[in-house]
N, C-alpha and C positions, 0 to 999 in steps of 0.2 A: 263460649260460656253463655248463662242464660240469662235472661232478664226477670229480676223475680220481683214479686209486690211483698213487703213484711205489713202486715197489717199489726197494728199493735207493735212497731219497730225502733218503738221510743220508751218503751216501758222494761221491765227487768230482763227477763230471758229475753225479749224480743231486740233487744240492743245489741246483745252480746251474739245474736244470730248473725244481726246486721253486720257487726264488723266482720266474724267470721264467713260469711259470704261474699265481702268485700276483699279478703285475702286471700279469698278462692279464686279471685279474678272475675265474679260473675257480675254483674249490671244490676242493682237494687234502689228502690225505690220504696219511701215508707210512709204510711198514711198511719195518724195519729193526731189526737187535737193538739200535741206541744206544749200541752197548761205547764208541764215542769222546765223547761225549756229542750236545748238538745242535750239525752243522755249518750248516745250512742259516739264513740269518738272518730269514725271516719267520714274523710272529708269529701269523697267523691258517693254521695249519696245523694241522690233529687227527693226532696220532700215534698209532700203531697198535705196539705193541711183539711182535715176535714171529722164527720161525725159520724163515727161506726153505724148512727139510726140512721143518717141522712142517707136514704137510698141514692141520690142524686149525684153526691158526695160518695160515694162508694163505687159505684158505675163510671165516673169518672176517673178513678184509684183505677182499675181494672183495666182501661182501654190500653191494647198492646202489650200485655206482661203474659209469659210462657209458665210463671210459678209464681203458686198464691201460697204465702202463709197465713193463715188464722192465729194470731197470737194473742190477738186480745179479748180480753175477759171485762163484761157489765157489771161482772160481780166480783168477791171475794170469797172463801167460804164461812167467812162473818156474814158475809149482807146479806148473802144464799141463806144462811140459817134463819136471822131474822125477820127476813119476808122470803119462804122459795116462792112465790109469785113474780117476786122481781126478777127471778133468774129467768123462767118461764117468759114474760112477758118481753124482755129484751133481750137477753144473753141467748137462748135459743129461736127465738123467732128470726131476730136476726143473722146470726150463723147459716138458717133455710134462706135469710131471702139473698145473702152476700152466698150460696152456694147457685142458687138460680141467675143469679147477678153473672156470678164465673163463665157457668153454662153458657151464657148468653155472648159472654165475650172471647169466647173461645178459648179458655185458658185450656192449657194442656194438662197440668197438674197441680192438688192442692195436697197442702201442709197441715194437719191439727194439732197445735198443744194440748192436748189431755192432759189428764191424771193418773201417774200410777200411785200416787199416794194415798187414793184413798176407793178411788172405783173400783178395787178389787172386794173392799168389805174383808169380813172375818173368812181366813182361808186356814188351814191345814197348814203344820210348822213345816219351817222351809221358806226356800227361795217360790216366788212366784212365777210362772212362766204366762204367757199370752194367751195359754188356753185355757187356761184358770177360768172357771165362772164368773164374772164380776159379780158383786154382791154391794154395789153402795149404797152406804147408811146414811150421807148428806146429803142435803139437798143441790152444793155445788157440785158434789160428784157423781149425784143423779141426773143432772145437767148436762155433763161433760159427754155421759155415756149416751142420753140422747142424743147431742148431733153425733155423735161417733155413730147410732144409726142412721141417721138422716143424710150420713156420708155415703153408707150401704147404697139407700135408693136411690143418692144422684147419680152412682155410679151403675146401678144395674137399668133405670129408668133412663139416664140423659148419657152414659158414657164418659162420666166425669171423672179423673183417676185421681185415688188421695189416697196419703197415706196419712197415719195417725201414730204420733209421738207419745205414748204415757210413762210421761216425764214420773221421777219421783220426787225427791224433796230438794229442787234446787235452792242454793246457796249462794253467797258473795257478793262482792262490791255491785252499786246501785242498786240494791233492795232495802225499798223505804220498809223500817222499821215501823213508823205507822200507820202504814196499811192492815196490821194486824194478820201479816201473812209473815210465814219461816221465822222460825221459834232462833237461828244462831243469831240472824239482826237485831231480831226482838230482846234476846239476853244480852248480845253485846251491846248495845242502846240504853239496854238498862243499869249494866256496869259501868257504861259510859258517864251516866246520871246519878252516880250510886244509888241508885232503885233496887228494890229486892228483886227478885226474880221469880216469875209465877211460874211453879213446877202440875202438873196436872198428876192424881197419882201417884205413886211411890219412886215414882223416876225410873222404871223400868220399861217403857213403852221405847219400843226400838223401831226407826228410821233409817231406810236408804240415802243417806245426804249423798250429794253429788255436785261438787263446783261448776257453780254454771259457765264457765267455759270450757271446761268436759263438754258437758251437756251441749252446750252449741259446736263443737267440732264434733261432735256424732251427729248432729240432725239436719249439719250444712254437706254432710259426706254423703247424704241419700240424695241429693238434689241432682236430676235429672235420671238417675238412674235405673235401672230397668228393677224394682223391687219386687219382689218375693211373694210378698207377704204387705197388707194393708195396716197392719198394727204394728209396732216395735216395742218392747221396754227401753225408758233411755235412766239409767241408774249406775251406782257405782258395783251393785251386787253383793255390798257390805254391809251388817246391821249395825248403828251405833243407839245404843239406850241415851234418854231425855241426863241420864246421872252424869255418863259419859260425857255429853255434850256439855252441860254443865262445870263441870273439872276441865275441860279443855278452856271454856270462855273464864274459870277462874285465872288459869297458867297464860292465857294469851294475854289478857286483859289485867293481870299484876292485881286485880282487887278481892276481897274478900269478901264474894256479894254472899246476902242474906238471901234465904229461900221459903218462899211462901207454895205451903203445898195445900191446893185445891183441891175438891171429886174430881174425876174423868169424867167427862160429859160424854153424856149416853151416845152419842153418834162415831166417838172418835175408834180407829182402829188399833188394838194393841200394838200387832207386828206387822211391816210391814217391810221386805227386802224382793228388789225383782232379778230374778231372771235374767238376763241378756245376753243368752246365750244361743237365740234366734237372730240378733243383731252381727255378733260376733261372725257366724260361720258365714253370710252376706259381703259385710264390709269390714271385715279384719278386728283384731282387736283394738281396745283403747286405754289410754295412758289414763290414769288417776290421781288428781293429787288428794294426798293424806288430808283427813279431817283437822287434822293440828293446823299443819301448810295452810289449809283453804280458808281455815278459823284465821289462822294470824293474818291472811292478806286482807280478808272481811276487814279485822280491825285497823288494820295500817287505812284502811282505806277510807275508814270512818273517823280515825281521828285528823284525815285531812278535811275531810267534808263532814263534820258531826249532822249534819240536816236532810 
C-alpha cells in the first residue's frame, strides 16, 4: 500500500478521504492547522500540524509521501466572491508553490479536489461529461480551474502526475453549516434552529448531490493506479432541484420550516448533473446512497453534534 500526504485531512471531504484510505490499508498522514480539533475518526493516522502558507511547514508535510492530496481550500465560494483577490493571492499562489514543493520532494503523484459544481458554467441540458468546456462564472471556481491548469504545466514541465477530482455538490456529517458552503447542512441547521430557510429562485435550480462518503470511496479507488485520464467527475449523476431538497429536509427533519425566497445571484449556475461515465468504464461502477438516506444520516448526525 502507499503512503499518502491529505492536505486539508481534517476538514469536510478531506476526513472522510482520510478514513477511507485508512480502510484501504494505505499509510496516511494529515497536515492541517487542527483549529476544530480531530474530525476524522481513524486512529492510526500521524498528524502533521501546520500552515498551508508556511512554506517550511508544507516542505516538511511532504518529506517521504508517494501521494499528495490537495484538499484544502483558503477560501470558500462566499470569501471567493467577496474579495476574488483573496483567492488569487493565497488559494492559488499557494497550490503553485505546494506543487513546486512536491516536485521537489519527489512525490510520485498528486490529488486535486476541484469543482464540478460550478467550473462547468452554463452548459447545454444534460448530464455534463469532462470534455465539456468549462465556463466558470465565480470567482472560487475561476480559482479551482486555474490550478487545475497549473497542474497541466508541472506535469508537462517537471513530470509531476496528478489527477484531478470535480467533485459536485458533496453532502453529510462533518459539514459545518457555517461555513456558508452546501445548502442540505445549511437547511438542516436551520430546521434545527427553526430558522426559515433561504431558497434562491423559484426552487428549481437542480444539483448533483452526492454523500460524501460516496465521494471518498471513488477518489480513494484511483489511488496509485495507472489512470487514463487526468480529470474525473466524482457525482452521483442524479439532478435533485433546491424544492426537492427542501421536502426532503422537511420529511427528515419533522418540521415545518418557513421559506424565504431571494433573487439568484448572477454568478450561480441553474443545472448542474455530471457525467461519470469516464470514471465508471476505469474503476467500475458505484453504489449511491438516496438523497432521502443521506439527508437523514446528515441529520441523525447533527442532532448528536448540533455544532
Amino acid at each position: 500500500m502507499a503512503r499518502c500526504l491529505v492536505i486539508g485531512g481534517n476538514g469536510f471531504v478531506g476526513s472522510w478521504l482520510v478514513d477511507q484510505l485508512v480502510r484501504d490499508g494505505h499509510e496516511v498522514a494529515v497536515f492541517d492547522r487542527f483549529s476544530a480539533g480531530i474530525v476524522y475518526r481513524s486512529s492510526s493516522v500521524r498528524r502533521v500540524v501546520g500552515d498551508f502558507m508556511n512554506l517550511a511547514n508544507v516542505r516538511t508535510a511532504l518529506a517521504g509521501q508517494e501521494y499528495v492530496f490537495h484538499f484544502l481550500s483558503t477560501t470558500t465560494p462566499a470569501s471567493a466572491e467577496d474579495d476574488p483577490t483573496l483567492d488569487v493571492r493565497t488559494n492559488i499562489a499557494s497550490s503553485i508553490e505546494l506543487f513546486q514543493l512536491a516536485v521537489d520532494a519527489g512525490v510520485s503523484g498528486l490529488y486535486f479536489a476541484s469543482t464540478g459544481g460550478a467550473i462547468y458554467g452554463d452548459q447545454p441540458p444534460g448530464s455534463i461529461t469532462e470534455e465539456a468546456l468549462p465556463l466558470p462564472m465565480s470567482p472560487y471556481a475561476i480559482g479551482k480551474l486555474a490550478i487545475e491548469g497549473y497542474l497541466r504545466y508541472f506535469e508537462r514541465k517537471h513530470g509531476l502526475s496528478s489527477v484531478t477530482f470535480r467533485i459536485s455538490n458533496p453532502y453529510g456529517p462533518r459539514q459545518r453549516a457555517n461555513k456558508k458552503q452546501g445548502v442540505i447542512p445549511i437547511f438542516l441547521h436551520a430546521a434545527l434552529e427553526h430558522e426559515p430557510l433561504t431558497q434562491y429562485g423559484d426552487g428549481s435550480m437542480v444539483r448533483d448531490f452526492i454523500y460524501v462518503e460516496d465521494a471518498a470511496r471513488m477518489m480513494a479507488a484511483v489511488v496509485g493506479r495507472n489512470a487514463q485520464h487526468r480529470v474525473y467527475n466524482i457525482g452521483s449523476g442524479l439532478g435533485h432541484s433546491v424544492a426537492e431538497v427542501i421536502d426532503v429536509v422537511r420529511t427528515v427533519s419533522g418540521t415545518a420550516v418557513e421559506v424565504v425566497q431571494l433573487p439568484t445571484p448572477s454568478t450561480y449556475v441553474d443545472r448542474i448533473v455530471l457525467d461519470t461515465t469516464r470514471y465508471t468504464a476505469e474503476f467500475g461502477p458505484s453504489e449511491f446512497l438516496s438523497l432521502d438516506e443521506g439527508t437523514r444520516r446528515t441529520w441523525a448526525a447533527m442532532l448528536e453534534s448540533p455544532s
